[in-house]
C-alpha positions in Angstrom: -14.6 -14.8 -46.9 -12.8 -17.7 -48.1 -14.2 -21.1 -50.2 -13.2 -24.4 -48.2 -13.6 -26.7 -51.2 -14.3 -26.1 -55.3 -16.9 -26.4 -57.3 -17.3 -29.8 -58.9 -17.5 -29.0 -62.7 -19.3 -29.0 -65.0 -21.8 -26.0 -63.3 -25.0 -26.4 -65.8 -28.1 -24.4 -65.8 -30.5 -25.4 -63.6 -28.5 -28.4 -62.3 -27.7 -28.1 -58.3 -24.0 -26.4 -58.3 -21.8 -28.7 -55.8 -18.5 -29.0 -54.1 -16.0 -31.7 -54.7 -17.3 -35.2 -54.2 -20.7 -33.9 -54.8 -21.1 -32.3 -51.1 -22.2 -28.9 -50.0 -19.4 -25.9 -50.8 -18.3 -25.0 -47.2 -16.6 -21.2 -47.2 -15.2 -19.5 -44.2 -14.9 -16.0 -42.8 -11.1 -15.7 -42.0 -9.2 -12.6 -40.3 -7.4 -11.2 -42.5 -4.6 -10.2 -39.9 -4.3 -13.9 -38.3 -5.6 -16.6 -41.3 -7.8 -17.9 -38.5 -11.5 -18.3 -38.4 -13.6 -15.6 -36.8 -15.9 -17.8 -34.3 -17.1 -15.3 -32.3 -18.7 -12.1 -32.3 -21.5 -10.3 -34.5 -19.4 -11.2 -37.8 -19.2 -15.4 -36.5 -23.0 -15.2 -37.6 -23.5 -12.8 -40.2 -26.0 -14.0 -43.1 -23.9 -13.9 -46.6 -25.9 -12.9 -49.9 -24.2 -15.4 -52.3 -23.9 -13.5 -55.6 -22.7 -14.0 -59.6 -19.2 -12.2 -60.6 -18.0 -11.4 -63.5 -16.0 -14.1 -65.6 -13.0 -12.3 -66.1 -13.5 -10.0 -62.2 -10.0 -11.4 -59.9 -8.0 -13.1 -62.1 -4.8 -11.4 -61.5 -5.1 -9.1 -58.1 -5.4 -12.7 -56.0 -8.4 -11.7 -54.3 -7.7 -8.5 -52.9 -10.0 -6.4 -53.9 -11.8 -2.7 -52.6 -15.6 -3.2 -52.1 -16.1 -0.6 -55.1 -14.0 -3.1 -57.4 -16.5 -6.3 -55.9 -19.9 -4.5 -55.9 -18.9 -3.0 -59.5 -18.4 -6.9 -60.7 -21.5 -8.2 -59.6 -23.8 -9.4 -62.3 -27.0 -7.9 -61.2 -30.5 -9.1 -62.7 -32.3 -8.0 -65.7 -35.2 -5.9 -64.8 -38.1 -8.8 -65.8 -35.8 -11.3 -66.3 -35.8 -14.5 -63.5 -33.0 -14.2 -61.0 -29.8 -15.4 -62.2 -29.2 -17.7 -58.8 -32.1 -20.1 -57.7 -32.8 -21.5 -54.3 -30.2 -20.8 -51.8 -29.1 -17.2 -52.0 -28.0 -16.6 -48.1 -26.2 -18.3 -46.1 -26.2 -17.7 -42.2 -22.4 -18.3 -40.9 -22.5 -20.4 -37.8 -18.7 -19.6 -36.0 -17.8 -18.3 -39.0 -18.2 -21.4 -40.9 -21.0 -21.8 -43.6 -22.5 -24.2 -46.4 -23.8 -23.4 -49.6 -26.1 -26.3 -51.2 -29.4 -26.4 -53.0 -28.2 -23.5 -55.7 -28.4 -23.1 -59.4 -28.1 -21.0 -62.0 -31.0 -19.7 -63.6 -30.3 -18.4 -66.6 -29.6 -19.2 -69.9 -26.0 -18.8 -71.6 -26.8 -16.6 -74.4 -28.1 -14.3 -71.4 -25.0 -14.5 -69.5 -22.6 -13.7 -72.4 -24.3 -10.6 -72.9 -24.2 -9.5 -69.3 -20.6 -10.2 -70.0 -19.9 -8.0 -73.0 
């Protein structure tokens, strides 16, 4: 899975997180063997969970990671606590090409630096 554009910055809580110029963030699932776009097959259409990393998780292994080293860097939820992502949480690939709009963060930022620490 690759990002097409970045996010605009500032991301604020509970302001709609956006790509450059304000559009939709498009991301892509690429072959890892060719670079190219998978367009076909079961994986062309898979739904993606988007999800909250770490700060500090891939900032010197340049995105090769194990799925133990990704699942162990997700920020999951507070038991009681809101979600930390609102609206859009999926995204259903269409040949292997997808949007992500109409997200936010949730939470506040004294919660966040303690999920951090």
């Amino acid at each position: 899975m690759m990002f097409l554009s970045e996010v605009s910055v500032p991301v604020l809580t509970g302001k709609e997180i956006k790509g450059e110029g304000g559009n939709a963030i498009e991301l892509v699932l690429v072959d890892d063997y060719t670079g190219e776009i998978v367009e076909s097959g079961p994986e062309a259409s898979a739904k993606v969970e988007i999800v909250v990393l770490r700060g500090e998780f891939g900032d010197d292994d340049g995105g090769n990671w194990t799925v133990e080293e990704f699942d162990s860097n997700v920020v999951r939820e507070r038991e009681g606590k809101k979600p930390l992502l609102a609206e859009t949480v999926h995204v259903r690939l269409n040949k292997g090409i997808g949007s992500v709009d109409k997200i936010k963060f949730s939470h506040s930022k004294l919660y966040m630096k303690m999920e951090m620490e």
